[in-house]
Each structure stands twice: as structure tokens, then as C-alpha cells.
Backbone bond lengths (Angstrom), bond angles and torsions (degrees), N, CA, C in turn:
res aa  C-N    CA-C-N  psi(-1)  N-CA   C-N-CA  omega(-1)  CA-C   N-CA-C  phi
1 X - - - 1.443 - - 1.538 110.96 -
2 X 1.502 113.49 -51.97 1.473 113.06 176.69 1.766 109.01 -59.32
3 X 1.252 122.56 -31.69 1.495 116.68 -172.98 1.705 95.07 -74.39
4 X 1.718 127.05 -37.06 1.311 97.10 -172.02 2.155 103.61 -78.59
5 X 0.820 115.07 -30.16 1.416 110.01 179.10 1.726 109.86 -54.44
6 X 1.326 113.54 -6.90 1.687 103.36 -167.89 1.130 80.48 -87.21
7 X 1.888 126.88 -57.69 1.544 137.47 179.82 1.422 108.71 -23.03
8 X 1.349 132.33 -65.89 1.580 146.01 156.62 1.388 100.26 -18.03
9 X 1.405 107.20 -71.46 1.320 102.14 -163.26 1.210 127.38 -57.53
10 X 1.591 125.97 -32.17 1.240 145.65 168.53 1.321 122.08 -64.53
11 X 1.452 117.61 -31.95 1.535 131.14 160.25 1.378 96.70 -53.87
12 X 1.692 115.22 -84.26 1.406 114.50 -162.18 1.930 114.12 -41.32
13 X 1.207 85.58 -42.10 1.648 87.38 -167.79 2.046 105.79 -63.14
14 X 0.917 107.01 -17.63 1.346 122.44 -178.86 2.129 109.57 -66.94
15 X 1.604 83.08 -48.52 1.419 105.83 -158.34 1.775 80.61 -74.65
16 X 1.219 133.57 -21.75 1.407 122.44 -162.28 1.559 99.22 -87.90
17 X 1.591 117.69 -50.44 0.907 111.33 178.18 1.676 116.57 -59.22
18 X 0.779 133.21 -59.61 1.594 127.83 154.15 1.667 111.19 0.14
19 X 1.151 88.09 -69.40 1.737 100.75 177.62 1.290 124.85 -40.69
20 X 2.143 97.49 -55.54 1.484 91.24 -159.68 2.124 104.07 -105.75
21 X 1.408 100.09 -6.54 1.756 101.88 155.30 1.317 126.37 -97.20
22 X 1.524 124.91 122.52 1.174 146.30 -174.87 1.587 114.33 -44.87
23 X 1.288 115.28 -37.97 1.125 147.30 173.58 1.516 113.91 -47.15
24 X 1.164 113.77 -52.24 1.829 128.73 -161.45 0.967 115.57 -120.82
25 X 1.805 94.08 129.07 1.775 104.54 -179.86 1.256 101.42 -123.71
26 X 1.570 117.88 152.82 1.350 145.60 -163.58 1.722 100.40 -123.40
27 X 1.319 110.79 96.75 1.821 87.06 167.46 1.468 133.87 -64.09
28 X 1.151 114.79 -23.63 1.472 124.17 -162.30 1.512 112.53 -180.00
29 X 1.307 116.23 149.19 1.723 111.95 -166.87 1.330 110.77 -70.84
30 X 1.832 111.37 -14.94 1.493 93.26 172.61 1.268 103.31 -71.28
31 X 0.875 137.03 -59.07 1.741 139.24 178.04 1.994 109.86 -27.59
32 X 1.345 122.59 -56.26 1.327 120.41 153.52 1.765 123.31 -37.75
33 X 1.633 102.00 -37.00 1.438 83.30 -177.30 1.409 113.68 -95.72
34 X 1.393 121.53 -2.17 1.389 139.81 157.85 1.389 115.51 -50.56
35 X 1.304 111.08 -59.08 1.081 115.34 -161.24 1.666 106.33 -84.26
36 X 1.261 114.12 -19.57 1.972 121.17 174.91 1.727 93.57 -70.50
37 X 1.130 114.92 -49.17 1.705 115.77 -170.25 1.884 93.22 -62.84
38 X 1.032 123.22 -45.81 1.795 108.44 -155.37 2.166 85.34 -83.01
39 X 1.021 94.38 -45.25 1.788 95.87 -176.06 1.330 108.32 -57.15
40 X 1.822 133.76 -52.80 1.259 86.80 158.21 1.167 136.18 -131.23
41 X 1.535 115.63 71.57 1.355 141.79 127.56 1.434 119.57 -36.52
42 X 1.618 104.88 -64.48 1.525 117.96 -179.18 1.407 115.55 -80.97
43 X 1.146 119.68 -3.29 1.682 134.17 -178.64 1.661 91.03 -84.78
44 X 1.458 118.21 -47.96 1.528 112.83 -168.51 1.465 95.56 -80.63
45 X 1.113 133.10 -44.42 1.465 122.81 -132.72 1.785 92.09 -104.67
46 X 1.702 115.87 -61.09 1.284 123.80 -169.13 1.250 135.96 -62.67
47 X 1.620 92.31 -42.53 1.988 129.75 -172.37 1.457 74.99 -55.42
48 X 1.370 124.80 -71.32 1.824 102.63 -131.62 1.617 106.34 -81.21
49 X 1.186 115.39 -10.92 2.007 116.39 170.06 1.560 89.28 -59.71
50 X 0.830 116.13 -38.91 1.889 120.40 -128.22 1.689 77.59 -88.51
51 X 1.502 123.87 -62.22 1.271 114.54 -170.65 1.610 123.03 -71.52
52 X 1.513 121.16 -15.51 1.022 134.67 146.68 1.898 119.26 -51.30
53 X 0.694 123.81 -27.39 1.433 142.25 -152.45 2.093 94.10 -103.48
54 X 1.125 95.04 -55.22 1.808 103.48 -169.36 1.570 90.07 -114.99
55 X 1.512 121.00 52.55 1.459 126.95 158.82 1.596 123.20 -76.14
56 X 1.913 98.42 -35.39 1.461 84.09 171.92 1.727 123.70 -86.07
57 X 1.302 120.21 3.81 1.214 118.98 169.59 1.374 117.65 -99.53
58 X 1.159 111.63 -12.94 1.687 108.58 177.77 1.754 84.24 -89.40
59 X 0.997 139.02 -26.82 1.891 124.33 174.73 1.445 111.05 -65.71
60 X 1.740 110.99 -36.09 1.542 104.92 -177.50 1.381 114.11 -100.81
61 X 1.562 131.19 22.59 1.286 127.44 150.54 1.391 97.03 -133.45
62 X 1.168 121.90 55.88 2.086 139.70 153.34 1.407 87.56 34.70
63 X 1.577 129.21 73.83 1.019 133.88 169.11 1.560 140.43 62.04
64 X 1.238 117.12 -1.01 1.168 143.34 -172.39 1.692 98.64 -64.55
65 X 1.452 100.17 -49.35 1.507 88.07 -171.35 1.833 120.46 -63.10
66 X 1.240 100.13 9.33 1.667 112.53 -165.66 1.809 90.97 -77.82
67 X 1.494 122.37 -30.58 1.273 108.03 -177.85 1.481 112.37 -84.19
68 X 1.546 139.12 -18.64 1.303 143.57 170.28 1.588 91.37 -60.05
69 X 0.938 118.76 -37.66 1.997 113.18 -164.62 1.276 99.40 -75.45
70 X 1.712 120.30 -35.58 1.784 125.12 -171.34 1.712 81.79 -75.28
71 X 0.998 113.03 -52.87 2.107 102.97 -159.64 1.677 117.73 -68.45
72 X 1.846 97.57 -11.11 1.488 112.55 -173.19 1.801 84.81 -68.97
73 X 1.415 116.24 -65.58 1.367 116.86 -132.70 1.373 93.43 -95.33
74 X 1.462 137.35 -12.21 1.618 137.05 149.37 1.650 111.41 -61.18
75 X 1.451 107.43 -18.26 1.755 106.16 177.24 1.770 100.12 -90.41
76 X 0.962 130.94 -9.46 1.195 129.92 -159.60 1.434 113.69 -109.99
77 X 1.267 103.91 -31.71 1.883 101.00 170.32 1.289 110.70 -89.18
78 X 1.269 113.91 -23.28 1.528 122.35 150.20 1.597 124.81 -26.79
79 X 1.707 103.70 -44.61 1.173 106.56 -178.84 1.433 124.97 -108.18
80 X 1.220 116.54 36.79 1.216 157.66 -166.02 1.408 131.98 -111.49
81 X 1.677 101.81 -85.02 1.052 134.88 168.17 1.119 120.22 -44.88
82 X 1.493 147.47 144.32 1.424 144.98 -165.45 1.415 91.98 -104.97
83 X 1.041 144.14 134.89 1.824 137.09 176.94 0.780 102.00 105.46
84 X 1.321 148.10 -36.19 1.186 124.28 -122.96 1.770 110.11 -140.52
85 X 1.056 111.83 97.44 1.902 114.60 -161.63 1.525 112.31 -135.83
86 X 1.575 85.61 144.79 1.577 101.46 -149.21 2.024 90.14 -126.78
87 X 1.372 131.62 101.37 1.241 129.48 -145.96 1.736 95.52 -88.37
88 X 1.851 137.13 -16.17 0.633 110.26 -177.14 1.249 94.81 -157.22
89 X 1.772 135.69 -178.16 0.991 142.31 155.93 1.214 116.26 -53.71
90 X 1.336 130.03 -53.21 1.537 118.76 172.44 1.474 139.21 -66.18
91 X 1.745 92.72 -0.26 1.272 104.19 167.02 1.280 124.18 -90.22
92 X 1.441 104.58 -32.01 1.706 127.40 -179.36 1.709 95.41 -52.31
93 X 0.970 108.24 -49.50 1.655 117.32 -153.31 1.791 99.95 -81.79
94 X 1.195 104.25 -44.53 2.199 108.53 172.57 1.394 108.08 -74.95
95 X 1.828 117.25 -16.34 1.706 111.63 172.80 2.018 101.57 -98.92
96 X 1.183 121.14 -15.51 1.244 128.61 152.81 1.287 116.99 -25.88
97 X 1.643 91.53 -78.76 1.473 112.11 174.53 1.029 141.28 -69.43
98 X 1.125 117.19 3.26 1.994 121.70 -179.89 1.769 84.84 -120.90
99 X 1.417 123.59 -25.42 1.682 94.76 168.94 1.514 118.61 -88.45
100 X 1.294 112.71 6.73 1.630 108.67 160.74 1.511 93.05 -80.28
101 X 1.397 125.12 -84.91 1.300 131.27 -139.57 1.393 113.35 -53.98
102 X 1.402 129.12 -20.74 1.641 156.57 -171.17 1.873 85.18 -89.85
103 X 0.803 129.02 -51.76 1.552 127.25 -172.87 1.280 118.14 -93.00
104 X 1.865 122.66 -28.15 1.244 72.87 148.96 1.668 136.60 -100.50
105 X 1.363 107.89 13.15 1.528 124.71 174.82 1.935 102.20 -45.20
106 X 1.669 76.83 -72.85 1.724 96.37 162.97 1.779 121.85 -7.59
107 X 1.452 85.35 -73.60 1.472 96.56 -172.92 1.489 125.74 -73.12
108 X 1.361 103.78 -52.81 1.544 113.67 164.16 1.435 107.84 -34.84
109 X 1.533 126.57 -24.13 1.337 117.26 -165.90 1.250 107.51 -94.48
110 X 1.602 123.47 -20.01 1.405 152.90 -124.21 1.988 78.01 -115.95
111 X 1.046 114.92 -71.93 1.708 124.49 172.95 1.355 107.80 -38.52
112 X 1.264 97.24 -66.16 1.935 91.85 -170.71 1.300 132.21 -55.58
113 X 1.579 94.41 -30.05 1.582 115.68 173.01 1.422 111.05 -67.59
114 X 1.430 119.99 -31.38 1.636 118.37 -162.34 1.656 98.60 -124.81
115 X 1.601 124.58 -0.75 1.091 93.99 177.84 1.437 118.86 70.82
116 X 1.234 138.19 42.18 1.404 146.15 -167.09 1.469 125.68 -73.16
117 X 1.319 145.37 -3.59 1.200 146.79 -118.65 2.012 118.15 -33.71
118 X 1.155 85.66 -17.90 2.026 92.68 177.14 1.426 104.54 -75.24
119 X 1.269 128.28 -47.43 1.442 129.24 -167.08 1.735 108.01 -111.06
């Protein structure tokens, strides 16, 4: 139950960024919950080669480059996904960022409420 409510959360937070970047369109919430399932798919499986891989540049810009890697792989299911369009790199990377910060708001709320001990 708690794993499908995180799913929720990642939809909604999706559907917000949509909202609040100019950039990104959402057709429909099935399409949001599509796109939370393939995003983090590639969040578990891809992100960590990928940040392993571009370790010495995320060390020589003190981590910064960790959000080009979030806007890489939010631009990429983008191009995938049927619904679901992301018009530029600088959008990938400002819809990146409001579906972390929306998720983990999300979740933190998601824990407190249920008492989680894993998360």
C-alpha cells in the first residue's frame, strides 16, 4: 500500500510540475502515472551507472552536475512516453526539480502519516 501511495505521489508531483513549468505537458493522469513508473524505473536502475560514470564532474562542479543527470533522464522519458512532452532542456531540469522537491514533501508526509521505518 505504502509503495502504491509513493507511485501517487510521483504522478501528482509530475502533474505539478507540468503546471508550474512552461515547458511540460501532461496529457492525462494516466500518462502521469506512466511516466512516475518508467522515471523511477530509471531513477533505480540508470541514475546510479550514469552518476557513477559522470563522478568526476559532478566532484568538480560540487555536485551541481547531479541536476543535468535529473533533467537528462526527465528529458528522456519525455521522449518516449506518449503524452508526455518536455519542449526543452531547461525545462527538463526546472520539471526535474519541482518533481523532487513535491516528492519529497510528498513523502515525508507519506512517513509521518504511516510511521514507515524503511523511508
Amino acid at each position: 500500500m505504502y509503495l502504491l501511495l509513493r507511485w501517487l505521489v510521483s504522478a501528482l508531483a509530475i502533474l505539478a510540475a507540468a503546471y508550474v513549468i512552461p515547458g511540460i505537458s501532461v496529457a492525462t493522469f494516466y500518462t502521469a502515472l506512466i511516466v512516475a513508473l518508467v522515471l523511477g524505473f530509471l531513477n533505480a536502475i540508470v541514475r546510479p551507472v550514469l552518476f557513477i560514470l559522470t563522478l568526476p564532474i559532478t566532484i568538480l562542479t560540487l555536485g551541481l552536475f547531479t541536476f543535468v543527470l535529473n533533467g537528462f533522464l526527465f528529458w528522456f522519458v519525455a521522449s518516449f512516453v506518449k503524452g508526455f512532452e518536455v519542449t526543452g532542456f531547461l525545462s527538463a531540469i526546472g520539471g526535474a526539480f519541482v518533481v523532487t522537491v513535491v516528492s519529497w514533501f510528498g513523502n515525508q508526509f507519506l512517513r509521518s502519516a504511516y510511521h514507515h521505518p524503511d523511508f
